[in-house]
N, C-alpha and C positions, 0 to 999 in steps of 0.2 A: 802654094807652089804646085806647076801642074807636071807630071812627069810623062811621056809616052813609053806602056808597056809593047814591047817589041814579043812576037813568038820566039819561044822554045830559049829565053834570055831571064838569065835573074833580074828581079826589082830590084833598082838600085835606091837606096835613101841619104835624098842630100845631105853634106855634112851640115850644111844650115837648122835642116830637120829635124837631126840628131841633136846637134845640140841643144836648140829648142826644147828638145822635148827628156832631155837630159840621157840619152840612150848612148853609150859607149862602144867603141870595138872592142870585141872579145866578151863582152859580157851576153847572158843570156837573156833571149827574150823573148817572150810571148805570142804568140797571132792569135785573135781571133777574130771570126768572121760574125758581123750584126746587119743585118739583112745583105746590101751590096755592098759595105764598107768593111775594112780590113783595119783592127787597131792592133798594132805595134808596142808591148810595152817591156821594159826591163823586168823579168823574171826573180820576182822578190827573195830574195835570201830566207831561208826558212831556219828555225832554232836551232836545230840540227848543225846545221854550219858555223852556230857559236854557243858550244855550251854552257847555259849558266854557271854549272862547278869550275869548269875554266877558266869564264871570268872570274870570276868569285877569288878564284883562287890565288890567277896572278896579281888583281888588286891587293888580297892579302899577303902575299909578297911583297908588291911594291910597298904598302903600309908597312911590313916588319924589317926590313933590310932596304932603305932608299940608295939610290944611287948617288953618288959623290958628283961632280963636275967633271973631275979628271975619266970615272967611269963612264960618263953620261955621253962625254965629249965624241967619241968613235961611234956611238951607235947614232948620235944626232949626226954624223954625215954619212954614214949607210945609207939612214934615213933619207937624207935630202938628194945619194945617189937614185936612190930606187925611183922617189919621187920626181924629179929630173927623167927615168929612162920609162916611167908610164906617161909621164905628161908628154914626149917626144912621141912615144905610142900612139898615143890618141889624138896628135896635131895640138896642143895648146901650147901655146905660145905665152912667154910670159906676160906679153902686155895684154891677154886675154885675163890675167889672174883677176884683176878689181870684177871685170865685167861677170867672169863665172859666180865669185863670192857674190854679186848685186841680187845675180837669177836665182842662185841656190836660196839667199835670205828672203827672197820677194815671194818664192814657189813655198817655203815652210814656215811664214808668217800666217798668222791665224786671222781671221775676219773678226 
């Protein structure tokens, strides 16, 4: 895809692009420059952002005290509100879901 950079104008990145290449609004992301080319990449979460004892720790919650159905039931549609008001966020549409699941498995399948 070819885009025209216009003076003293931000580069804009199709949403075609974006998705392709799995890069979201609101998330961070990278530039860098490799001789005349410019690569773009989501800004990797680092350990810091999820600390092992944290996990660690609410899995062993979840293992000693499981949640019930009736308990489960209000936070699975939290859940599904949140997820619902990021998917409207970033334009996916529901009959994008199969197609996004196909990329994500096709992009983290091994050779």
């Amino acid at each position: 895809m070819t885009v025209i950079l216009k003076d003293k104008k931000p580069i804009v990145v199709p949403d075609a692009v974006r998705r392709k290449a799995g890069v979201r609004g609101g998330e961070k992301t990278e530039l860098r420059v490799s001789g005349r080319g410019i690569l773009i990449a989501p800004k990797e979460s680092s350990t810091a952002d999820y600390p092992m004892e944290t996990v660690t720790r609410i899995l062993k919650e979840v293992k000693e005290r499981p949640l019930s159905r009736r308990q489960g039931a209000p936070l699975d549609v939290a859940l599904m509100a949140y997820g619902a008001k990021q998917a409207k966020k970033v334009g996916i549409k529901e009959r994008d879901i199969p197609r996004l699941i196909h990329e994500s498995r096709t992009r983290h399948r091994t050779p």
